[in-house]
TORKOL-4160 file (C-alpha; in steps of 0.2 Angstrom, whole numbers, padded with zeros to 4 digits, m for minus):
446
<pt num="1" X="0575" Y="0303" Z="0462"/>
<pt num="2" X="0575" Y="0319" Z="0453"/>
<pt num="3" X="0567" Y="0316" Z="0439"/>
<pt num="4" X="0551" Y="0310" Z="0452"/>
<pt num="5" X="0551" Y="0325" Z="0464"/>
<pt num="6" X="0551" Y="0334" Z="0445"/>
<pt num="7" X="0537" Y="0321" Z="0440"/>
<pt num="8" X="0525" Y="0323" Z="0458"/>
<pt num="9" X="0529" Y="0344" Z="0456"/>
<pt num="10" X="0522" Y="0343" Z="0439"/>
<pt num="11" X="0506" Y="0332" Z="0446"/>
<pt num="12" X="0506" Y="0345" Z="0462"/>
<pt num="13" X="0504" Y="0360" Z="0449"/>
<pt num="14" X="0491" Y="0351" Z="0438"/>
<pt num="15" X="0479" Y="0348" Z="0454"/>
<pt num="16" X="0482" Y="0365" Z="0461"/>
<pt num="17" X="0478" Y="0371" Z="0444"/>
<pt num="18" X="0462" Y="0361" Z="0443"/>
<pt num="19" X="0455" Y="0366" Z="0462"/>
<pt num="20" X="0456" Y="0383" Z="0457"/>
<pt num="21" X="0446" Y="0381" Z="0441"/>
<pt num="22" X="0433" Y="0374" Z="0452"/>
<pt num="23" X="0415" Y="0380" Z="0454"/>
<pt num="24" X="0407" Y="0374" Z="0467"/>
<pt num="25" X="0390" Y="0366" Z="0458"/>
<pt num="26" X="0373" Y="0372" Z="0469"/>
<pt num="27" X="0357" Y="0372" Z="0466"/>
<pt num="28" X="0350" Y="0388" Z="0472"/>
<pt num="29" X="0332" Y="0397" Z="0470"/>
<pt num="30" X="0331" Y="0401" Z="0452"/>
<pt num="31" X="0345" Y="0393" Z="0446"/>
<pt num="32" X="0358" Y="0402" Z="0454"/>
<pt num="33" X="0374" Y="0393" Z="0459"/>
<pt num="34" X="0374" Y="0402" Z="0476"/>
<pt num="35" X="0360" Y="0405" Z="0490"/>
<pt num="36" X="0353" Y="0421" Z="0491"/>
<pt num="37" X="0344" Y="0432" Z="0507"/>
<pt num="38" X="0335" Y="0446" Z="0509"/>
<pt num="39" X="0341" Y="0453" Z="0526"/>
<pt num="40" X="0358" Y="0454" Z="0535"/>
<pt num="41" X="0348" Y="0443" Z="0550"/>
<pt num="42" X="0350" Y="0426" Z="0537"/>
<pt num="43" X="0365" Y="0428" Z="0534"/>
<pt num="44" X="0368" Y="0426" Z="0552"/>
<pt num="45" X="0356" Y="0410" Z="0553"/>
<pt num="46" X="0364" Y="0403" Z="0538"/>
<pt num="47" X="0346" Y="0391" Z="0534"/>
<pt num="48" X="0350" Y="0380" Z="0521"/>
<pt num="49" X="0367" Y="0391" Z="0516"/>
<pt num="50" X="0378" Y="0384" Z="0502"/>
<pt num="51" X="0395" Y="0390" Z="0506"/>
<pt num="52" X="0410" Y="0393" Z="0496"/>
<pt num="53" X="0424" Y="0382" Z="0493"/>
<pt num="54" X="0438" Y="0388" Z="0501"/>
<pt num="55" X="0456" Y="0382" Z="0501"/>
<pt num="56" X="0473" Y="0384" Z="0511"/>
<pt num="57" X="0488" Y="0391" Z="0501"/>
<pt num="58" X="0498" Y="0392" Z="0515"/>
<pt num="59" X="0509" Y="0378" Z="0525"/>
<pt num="60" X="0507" Y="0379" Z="0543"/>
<pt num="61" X="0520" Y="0366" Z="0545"/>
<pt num="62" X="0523" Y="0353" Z="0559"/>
<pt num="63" X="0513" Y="0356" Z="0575"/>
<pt num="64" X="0528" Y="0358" Z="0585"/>
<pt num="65" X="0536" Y="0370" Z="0575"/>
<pt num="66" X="0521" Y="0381" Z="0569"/>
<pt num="67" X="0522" Y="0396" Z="0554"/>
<pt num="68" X="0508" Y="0406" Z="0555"/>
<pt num="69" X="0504" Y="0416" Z="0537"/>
<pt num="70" X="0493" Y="0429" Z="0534"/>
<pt num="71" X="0490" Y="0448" Z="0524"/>
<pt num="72" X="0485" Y="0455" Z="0542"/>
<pt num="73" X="0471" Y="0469" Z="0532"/>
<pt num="74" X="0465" Y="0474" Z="0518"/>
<pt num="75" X="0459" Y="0486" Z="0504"/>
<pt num="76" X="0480" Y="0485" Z="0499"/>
<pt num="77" X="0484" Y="0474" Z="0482"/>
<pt num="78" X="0488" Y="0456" Z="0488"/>
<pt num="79" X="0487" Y="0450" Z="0471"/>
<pt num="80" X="0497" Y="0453" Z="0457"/>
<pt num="81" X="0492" Y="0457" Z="0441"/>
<pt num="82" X="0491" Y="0440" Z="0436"/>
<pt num="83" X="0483" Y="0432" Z="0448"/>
<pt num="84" X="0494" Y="0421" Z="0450"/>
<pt num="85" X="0507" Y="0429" Z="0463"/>
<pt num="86" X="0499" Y="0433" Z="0482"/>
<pt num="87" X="0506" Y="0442" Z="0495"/>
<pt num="88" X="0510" Y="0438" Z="0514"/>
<pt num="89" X="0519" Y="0440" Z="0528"/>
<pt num="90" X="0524" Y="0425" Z="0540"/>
<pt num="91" X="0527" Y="0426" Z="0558"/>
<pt num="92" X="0531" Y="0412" Z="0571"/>
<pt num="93" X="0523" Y="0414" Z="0587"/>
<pt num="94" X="0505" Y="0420" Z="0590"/>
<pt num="95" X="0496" Y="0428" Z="0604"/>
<pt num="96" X="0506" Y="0439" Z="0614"/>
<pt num="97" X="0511" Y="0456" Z="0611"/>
<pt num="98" X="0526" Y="0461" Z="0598"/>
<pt num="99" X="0543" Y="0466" Z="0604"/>
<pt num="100" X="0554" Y="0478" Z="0596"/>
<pt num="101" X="0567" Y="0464" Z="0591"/>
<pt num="102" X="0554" Y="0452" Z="0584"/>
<pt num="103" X="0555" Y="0450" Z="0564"/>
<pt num="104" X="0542" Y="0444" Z="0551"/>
<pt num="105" X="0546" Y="0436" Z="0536"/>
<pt num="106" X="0539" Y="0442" Z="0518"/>
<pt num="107" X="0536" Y="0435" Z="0505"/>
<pt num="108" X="0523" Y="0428" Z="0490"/>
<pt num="109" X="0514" Y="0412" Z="0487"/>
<pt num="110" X="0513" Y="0405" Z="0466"/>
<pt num="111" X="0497" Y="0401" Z="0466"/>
<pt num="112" X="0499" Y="0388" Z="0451"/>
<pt num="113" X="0517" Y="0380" Z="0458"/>
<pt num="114" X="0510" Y="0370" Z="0472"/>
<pt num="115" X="0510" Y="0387" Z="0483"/>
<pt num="116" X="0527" Y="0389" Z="0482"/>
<pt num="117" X="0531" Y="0402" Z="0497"/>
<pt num="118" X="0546" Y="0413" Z="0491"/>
<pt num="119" X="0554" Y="0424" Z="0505"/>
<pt num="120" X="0558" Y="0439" Z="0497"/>
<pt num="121" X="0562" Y="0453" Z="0515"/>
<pt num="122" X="0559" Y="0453" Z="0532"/>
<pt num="123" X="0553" Y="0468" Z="0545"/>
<pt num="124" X="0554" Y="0473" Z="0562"/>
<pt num="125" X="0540" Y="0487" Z="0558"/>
<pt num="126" X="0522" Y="0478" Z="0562"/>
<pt num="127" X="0508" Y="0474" Z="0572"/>
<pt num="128" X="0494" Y="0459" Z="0573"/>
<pt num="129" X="0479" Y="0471" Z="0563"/>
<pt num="130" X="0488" Y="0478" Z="0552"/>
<pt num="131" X="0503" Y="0469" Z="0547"/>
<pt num="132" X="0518" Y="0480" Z="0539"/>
<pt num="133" X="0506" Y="0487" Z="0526"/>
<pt num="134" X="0512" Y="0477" Z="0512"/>
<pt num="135" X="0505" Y="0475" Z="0495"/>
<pt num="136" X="0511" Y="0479" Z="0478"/>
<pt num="137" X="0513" Y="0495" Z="0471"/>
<pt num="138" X="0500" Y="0499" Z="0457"/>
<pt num="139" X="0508" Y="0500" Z="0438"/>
<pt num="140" X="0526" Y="0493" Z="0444"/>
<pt num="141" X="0534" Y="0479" Z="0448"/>
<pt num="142" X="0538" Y="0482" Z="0465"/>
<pt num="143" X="0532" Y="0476" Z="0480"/>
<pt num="144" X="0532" Y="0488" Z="0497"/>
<pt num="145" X="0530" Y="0486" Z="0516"/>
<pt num="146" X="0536" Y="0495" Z="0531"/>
<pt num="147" X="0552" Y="0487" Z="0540"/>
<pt num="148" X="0563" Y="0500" Z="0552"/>
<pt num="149" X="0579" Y="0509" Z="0548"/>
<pt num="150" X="0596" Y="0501" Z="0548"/>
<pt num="151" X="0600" Y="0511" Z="0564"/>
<pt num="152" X="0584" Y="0506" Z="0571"/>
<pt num="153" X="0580" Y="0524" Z="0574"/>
<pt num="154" X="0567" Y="0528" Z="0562"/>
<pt num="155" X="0552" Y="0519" Z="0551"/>
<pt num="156" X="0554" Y="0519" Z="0532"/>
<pt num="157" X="0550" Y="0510" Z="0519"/>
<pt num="158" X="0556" Y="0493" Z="0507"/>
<pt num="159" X="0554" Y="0491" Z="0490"/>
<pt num="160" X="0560" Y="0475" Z="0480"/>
<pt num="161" X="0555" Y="0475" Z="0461"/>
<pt num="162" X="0548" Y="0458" Z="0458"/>
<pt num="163" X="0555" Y="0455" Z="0440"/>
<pt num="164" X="0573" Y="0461" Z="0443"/>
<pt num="165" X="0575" Y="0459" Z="0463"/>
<pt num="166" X="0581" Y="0477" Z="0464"/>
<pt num="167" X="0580" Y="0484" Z="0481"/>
<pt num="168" X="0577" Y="0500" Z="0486"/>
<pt num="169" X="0571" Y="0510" Z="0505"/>
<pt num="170" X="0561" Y="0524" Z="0506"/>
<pt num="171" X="0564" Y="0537" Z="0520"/>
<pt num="172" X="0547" Y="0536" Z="0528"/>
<pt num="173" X="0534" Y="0521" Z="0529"/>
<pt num="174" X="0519" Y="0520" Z="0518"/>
<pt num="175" X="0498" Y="0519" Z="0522"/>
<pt num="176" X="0490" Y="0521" Z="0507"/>
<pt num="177" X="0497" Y="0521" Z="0488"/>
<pt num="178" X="0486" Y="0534" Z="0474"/>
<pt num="179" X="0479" Y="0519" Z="0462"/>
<pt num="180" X="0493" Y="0525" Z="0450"/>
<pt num="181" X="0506" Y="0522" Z="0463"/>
<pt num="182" X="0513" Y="0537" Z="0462"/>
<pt num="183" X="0510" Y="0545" Z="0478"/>
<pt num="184" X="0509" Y="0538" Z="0496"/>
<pt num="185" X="0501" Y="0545" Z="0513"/>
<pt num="186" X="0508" Y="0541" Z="0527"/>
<pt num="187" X="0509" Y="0546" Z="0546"/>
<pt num="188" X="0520" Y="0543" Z="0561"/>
<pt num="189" X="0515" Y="0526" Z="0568"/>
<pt num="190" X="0524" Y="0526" Z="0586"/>
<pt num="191" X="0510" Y="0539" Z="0589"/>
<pt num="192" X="0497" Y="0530" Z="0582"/>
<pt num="193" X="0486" Y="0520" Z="0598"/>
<pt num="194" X="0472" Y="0513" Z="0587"/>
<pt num="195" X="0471" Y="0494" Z="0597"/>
<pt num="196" X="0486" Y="0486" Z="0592"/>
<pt num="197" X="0490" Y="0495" Z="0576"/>
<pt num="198" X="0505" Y="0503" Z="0582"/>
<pt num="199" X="0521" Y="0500" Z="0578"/>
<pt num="200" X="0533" Y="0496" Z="0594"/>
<pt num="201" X="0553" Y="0501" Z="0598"/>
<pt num="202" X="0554" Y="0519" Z="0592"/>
<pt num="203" X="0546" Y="0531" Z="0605"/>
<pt num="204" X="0535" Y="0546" Z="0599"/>
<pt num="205" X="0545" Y="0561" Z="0602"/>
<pt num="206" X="0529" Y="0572" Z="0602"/>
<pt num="207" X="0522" Y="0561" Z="0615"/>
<pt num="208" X="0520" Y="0576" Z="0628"/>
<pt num="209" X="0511" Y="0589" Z="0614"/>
<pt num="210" X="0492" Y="0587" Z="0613"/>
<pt num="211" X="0492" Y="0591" Z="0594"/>
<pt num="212" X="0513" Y="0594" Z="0587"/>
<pt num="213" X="0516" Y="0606" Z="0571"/>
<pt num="214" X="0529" Y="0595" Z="0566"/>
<pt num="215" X="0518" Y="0580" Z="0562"/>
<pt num="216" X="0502" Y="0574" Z="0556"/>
<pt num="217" X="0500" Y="0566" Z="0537"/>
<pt num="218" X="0515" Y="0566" Z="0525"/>
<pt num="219" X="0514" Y="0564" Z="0505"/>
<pt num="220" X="0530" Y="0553" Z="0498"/>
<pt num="221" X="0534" Y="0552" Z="0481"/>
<pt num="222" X="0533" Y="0534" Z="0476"/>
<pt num="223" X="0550" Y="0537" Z="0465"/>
<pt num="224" X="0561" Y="0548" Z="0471"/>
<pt num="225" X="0557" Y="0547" Z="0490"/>
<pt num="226" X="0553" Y="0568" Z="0493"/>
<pt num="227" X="0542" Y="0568" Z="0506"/>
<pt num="228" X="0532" Y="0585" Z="0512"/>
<pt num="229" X="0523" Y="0586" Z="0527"/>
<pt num="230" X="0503" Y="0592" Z="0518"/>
<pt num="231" X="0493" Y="0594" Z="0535"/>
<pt num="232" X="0500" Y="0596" Z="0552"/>
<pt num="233" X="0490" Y="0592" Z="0569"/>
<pt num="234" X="0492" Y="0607" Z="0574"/>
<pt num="235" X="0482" Y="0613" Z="0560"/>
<pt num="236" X="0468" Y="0600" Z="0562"/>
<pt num="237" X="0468" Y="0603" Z="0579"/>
<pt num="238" X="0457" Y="0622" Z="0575"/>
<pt num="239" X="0447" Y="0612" Z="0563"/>
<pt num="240" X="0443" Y="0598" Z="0576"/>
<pt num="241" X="0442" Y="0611" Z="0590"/>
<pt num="242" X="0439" Y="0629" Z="0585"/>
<pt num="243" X="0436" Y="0636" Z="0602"/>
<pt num="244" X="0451" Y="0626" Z="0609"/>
<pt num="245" X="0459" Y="0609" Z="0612"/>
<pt num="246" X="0456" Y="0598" Z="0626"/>
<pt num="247" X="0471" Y="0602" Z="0640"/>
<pt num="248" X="0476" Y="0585" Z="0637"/>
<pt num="249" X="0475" Y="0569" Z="0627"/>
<pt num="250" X="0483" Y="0566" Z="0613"/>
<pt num="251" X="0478" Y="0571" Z="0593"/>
<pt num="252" X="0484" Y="0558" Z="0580"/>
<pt num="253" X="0478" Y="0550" Z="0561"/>
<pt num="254" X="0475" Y="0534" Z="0560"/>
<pt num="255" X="0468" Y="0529" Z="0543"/>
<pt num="256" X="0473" Y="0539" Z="0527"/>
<pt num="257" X="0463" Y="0534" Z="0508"/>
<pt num="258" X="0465" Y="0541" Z="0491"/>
<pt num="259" X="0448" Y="0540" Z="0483"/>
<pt num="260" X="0448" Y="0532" Z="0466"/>
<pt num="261" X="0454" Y="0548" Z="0454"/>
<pt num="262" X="0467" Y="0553" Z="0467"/>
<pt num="263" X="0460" Y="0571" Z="0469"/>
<pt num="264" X="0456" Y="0569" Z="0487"/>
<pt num="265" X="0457" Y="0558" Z="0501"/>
<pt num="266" X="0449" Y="0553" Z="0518"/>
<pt num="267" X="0457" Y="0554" Z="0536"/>
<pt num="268" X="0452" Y="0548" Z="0552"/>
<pt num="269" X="0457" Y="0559" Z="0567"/>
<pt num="270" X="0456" Y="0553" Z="0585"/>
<pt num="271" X="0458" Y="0555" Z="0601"/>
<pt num="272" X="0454" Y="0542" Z="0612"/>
<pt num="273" X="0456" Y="0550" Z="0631"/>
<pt num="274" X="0441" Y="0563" Z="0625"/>
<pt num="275" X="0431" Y="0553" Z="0613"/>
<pt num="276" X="0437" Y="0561" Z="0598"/>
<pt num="277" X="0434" Y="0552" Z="0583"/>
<pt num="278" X="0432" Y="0560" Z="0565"/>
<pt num="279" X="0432" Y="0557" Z="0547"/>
<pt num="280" X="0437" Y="0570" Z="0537"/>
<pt num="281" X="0442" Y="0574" Z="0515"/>
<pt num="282" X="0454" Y="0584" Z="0511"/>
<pt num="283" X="0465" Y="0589" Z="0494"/>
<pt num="284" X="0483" Y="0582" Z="0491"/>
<pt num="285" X="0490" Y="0595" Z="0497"/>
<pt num="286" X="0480" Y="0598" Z="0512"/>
<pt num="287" X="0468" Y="0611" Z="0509"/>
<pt num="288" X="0449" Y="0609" Z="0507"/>
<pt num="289" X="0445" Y="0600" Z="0522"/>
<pt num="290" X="0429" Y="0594" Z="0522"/>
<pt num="291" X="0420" Y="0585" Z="0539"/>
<pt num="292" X="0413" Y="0567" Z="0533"/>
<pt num="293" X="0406" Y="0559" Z="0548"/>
<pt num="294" X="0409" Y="0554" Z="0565"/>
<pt num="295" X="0415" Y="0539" Z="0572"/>
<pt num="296" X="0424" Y="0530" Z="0556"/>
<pt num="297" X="0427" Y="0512" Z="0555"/>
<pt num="298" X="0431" Y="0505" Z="0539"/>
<pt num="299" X="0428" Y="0517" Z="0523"/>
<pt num="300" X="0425" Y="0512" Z="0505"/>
<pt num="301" X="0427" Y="0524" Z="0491"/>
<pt num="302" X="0412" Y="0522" Z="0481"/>
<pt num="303" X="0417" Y="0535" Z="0468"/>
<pt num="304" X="0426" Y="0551" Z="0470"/>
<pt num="305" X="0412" Y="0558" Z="0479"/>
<pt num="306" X="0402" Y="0544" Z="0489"/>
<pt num="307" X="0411" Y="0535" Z="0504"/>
<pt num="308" X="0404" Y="0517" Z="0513"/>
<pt num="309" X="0406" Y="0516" Z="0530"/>
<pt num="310" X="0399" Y="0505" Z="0546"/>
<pt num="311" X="0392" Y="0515" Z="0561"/>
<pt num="312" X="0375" Y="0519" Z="0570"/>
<pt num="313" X="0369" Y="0536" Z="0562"/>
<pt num="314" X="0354" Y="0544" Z="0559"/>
<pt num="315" X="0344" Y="0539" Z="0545"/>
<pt num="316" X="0344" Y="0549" Z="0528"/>
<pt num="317" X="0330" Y="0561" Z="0531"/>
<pt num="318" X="0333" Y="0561" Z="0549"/>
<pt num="319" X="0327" Y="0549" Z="0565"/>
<pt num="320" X="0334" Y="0537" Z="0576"/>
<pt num="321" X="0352" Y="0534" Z="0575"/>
<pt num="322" X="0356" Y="0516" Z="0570"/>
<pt num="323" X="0367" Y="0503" Z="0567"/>
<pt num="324" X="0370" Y="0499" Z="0549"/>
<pt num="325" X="0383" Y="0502" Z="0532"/>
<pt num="326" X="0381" Y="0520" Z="0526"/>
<pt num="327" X="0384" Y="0531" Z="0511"/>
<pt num="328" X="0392" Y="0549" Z="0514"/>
<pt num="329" X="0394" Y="0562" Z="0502"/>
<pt num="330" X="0410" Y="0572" Z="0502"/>
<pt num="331" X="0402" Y="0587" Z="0506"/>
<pt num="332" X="0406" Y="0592" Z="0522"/>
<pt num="333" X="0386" Y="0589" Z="0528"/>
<pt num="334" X="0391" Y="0574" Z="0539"/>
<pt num="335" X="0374" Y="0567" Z="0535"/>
<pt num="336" X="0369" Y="0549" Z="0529"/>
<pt num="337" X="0364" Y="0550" Z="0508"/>
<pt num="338" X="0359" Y="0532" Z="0511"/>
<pt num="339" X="0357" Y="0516" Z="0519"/>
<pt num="340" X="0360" Y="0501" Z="0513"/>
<pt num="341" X="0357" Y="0490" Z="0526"/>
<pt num="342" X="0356" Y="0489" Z="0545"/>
<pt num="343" X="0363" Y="0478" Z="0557"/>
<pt num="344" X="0373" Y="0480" Z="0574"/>
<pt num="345" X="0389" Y="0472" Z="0568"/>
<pt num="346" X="0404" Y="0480" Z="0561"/>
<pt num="347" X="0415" Y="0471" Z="0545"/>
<pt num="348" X="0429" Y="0476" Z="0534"/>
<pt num="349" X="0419" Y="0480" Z="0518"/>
<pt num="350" X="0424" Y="0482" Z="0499"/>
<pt num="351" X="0419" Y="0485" Z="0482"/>
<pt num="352" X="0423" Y="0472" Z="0470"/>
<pt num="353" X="0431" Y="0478" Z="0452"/>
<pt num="354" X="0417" Y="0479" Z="0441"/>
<pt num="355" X="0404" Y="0491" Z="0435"/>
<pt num="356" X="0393" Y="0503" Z="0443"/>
<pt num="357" X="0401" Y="0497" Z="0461"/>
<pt num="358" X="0386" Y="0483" Z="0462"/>
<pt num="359" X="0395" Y="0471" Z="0473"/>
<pt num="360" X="0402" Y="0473" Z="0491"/>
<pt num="361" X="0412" Y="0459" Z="0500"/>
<pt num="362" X="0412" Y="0460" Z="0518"/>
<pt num="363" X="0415" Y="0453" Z="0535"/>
<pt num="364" X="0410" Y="0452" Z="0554"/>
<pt num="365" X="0421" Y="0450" Z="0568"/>
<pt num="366" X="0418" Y="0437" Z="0581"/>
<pt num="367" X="0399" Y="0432" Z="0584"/>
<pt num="368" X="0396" Y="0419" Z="0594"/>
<pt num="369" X="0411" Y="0409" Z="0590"/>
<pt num="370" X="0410" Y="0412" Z="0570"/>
<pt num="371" X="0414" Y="0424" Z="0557"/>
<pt num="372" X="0405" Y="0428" Z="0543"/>
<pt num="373" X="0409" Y="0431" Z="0524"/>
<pt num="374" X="0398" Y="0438" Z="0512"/>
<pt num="375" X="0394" Y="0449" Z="0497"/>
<pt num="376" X="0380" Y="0459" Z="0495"/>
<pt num="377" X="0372" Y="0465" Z="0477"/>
<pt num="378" X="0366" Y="0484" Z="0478"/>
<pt num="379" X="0353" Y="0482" Z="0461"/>
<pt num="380" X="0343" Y="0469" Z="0469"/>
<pt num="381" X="0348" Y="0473" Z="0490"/>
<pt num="382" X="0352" Y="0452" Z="0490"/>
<pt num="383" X="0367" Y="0444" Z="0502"/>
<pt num="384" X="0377" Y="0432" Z="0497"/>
<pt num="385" X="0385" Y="0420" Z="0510"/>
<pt num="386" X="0401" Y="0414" Z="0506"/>
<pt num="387" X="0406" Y="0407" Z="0525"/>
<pt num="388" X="0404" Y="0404" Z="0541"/>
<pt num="389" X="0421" Y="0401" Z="0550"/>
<pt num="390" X="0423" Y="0397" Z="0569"/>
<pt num="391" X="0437" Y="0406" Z="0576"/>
<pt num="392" X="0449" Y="0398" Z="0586"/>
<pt num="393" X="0459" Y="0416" Z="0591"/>
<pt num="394" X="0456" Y="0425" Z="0607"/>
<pt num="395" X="0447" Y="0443" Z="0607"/>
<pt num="396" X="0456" Y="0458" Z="0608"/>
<pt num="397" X="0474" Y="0463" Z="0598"/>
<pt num="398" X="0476" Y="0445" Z="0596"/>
<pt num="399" X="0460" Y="0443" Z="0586"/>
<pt num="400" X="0463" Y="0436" Z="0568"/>
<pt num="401" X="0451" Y="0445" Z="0558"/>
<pt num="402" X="0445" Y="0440" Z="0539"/>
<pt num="403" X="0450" Y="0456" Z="0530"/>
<pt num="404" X="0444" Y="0450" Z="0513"/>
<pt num="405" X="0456" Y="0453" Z="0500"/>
<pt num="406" X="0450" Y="0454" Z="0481"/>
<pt num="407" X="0460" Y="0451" Z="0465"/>
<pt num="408" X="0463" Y="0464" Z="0454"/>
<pt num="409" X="0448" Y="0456" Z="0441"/>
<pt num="410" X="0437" Y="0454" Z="0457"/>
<pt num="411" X="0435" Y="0434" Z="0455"/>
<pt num="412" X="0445" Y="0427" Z="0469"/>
<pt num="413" X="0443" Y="0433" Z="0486"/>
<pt num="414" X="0459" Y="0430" Z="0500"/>
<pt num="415" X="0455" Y="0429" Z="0518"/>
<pt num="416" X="0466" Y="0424" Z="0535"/>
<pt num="417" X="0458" Y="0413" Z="0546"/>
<pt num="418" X="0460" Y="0402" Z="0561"/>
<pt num="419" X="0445" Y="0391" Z="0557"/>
<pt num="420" X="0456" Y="0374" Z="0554"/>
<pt num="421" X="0464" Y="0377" Z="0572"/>
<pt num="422" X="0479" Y="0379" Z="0565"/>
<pt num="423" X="0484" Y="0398" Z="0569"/>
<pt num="424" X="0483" Y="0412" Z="0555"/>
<pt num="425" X="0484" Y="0405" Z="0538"/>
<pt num="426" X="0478" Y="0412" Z="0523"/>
<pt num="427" X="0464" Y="0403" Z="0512"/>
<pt num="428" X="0458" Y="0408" Z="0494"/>
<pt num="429" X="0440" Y="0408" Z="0487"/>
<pt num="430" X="0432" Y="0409" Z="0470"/>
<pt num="431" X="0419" Y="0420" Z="0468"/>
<pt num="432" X="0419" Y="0421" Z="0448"/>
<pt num="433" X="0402" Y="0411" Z="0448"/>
<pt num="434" X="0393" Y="0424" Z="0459"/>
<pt num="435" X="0398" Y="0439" Z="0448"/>
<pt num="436" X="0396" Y="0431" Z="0432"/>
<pt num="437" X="0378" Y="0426" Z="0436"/>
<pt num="438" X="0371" Y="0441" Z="0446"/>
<pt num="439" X="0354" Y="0438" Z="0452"/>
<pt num="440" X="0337" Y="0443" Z="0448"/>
<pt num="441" X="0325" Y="0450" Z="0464"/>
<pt num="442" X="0311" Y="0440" Z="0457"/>
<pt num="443" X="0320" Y="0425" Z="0452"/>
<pt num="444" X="0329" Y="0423" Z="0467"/>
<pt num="445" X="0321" Y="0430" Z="0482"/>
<pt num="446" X="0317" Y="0417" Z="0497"/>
């Protein structure tokens, strides 16, 4: 009996092996093995789209008994440095808000052992849009997310090496890790009110100050744990307000990003009750501001300098704000460098490893019933679909968004989804024959 659960593993392996080698086989214009549009507006009307293969690594288990798996966002490393290893975290209800007693599991999938799910932790510290902000910690082999205190009384982080199964906690909770790993930002989630991305049970002690010196973004040492707090809200405060802060409201971060170097980073500053919502750059240590631009939605370091965002602006050169994906220069203008293209619907965009940054994968939210997945080449301005998935989640903090996840060799693409009607589950896609055959504008044009 052994030896044949051994014997079907071994044929389980092999076939798992085999779908993931596979490239879908289209004919295209040009010869391309994938379609190709020249305007946002077709890939919306998908005519005569030929879509990705996209597969399931997660088990959603018995319909009365549901696990729902997922990464919950994105631009963190989901991947290890294999490949082979992926990230999630599993949860068993859906659709209502979290609780302070209500626990996640977290663990990995092996992509070539039949996805194999391995539970490695669990947390109490999470939210439906953005998960417990686990990933892998760049040039170790640790993995980290966010879970709460012993004591219950404070957020902090966990760490479990993946080759040892060391286990270590980090005073504070983590947002975003330098790409040496190194360094962490972070800030204090019970204030933070972004639709649903708040962390519930511990209340914010500063709830009754308009912009607290005792808080704002935090620096941890990935090693050692010393954190210092770089840039207070008090202080941003008389940059956001130089004649004077509002009488009430309240003034939090929500988003913190090391650009690609590590000599600087973006932070998104809000305040919902008066309509405050910036993006600014600062140094490590938190001098140097710079303003970036107004209302931020998802950023994307280009290079040290250049930043991506979604939003409806003005034009380089000036115009009628519209809607569309914008470069900014770090430069403290706030003004739009360039366009690249215009539509009215927002998406969680990435560049893809490679050089000169010449693809971006990206998203919609919920249009109509569907969600859309993409890449777009910036040489020949051509979009690439991947898929058009119907959602089956509600609207709102509930939502189960995309958030497309690359590798760390930009060839295989992990998404959540709820197309299969089966609640959040995670789904892989190749994308290796799309950025080893790049197209040609004249070639490949409809």
């Amino acid at each position: 009996m052994v030896r044949a659960r051994n014997t079907m593993r071994q044929l389980l392996r092999k076939t798992v092996i085999f779908l993931i080698a596979v490239v879908p086989v289209v004919h295209a214009q040009g010869g391309l093995p994938y379609t190709t549009y020249t305007s946002f507006t077709q890939v919306l009307e998908g005519r005569n789209a030929h879509y990705a293969v996209i597969g399931r690594v997660s088990d959603p288990g018995p319909s009365g008994d549901r696990a729902y798996t997922g990464f919950f966002f994105y631009q963190c490393l989901q991947f290890d440095s294999t490949g082979r290893f992926l990230l999630g975290m599993r949860v068993y209800f859906q659709n209502r808000l979290v609780v302070p007693a209500d626990r996640a599991d977290i663990g990995f999938i092996d992509l070539k052992d039949a996805y194999k799910w391995t539970k490695i932790g669990e947390t109490t510290a999470w939210n439906w849009q953005q998960g417990a902000r686990l990933q892998w910690r760049p040039r170790s082999d640790e993995i980290v997310w966010n879970a709460r205190s012993d004591d219950g009384k404070k957020y902090v982080c966990s760490v479990y090496n993946f080759r040892t199964g060391k286990r270590r906690t980090l005073p504070r909770p983590i947002y975003d890790l330098s790409r040496d790993g190194a360094t962490a930002l972070t800030h204090d989630f019970e204030r933070m009110k972004h639709r649903g991305t708040d962390y519930v049970g511990i209340e914010d002690i500063y709830k009754d100050q308009y912009a607290p010196s005792k808080t704002g973004i935090w620096k941890m040492n990935m090693d050692t744990g010393r954190a210092e707090l770089i840039i207070s809200l008090e202080r941003m405060a008389t940059v956001a307000y130089p004649n004077g802060h509002p009488p009430a409201g309240c003034l939090y971060f929500f988003r913190e990003g090391w650009n690609p170097s590590g000599s600087r980073f973006i932070a998104f500053l809000k305040d919902p009750q008066n309509g405050f919502s910036k993006a600014f750059s600062m140094a490590p240590d938190g001098a140097d501001i710079r303003y970036l631009y107004s209302d931020p939605s998802h950023h994307s370091w280009e290079d040290d300098n250049h930043v991506l965002d979604f939003g409806t602006h003005p034009p380089p050169g000036g115009g009628t704000p519209l809607g569309g994906y914008f470069i900014f220069k770090d430069d403290g203008t706030g003004e739009a460098k360039n366009l690249l293209w215009s539509t009215d619907y927002d998406g969680h965009n990435s560049y893809v490893s490679g050089p000169n940054g010449d693809w971006i994968i990206s998203d919609t939210y919920n249009i109509r019933g569907f969600q859309y997945l993409f890449m777009y080449h910036r040489p020949t301005k051509l979009f690439i679909p991947l898929a058009k998935l119907k959602t089956t989640a509600p609207d709102g903090i509930h939502r189960v968004d995309l958030h497309p996840r690359l590798s760390r060799n930009g060839r295989t693409v992990s998404i959540d989804s709820t197309y299969e009607g089966l609640g959040r589950q995670m789904y892989i896609i190749n994308v290796s024959h799309i950025v080893d055959n790049p197209p040609d504008r004249l070639a490949s044009v409809h």
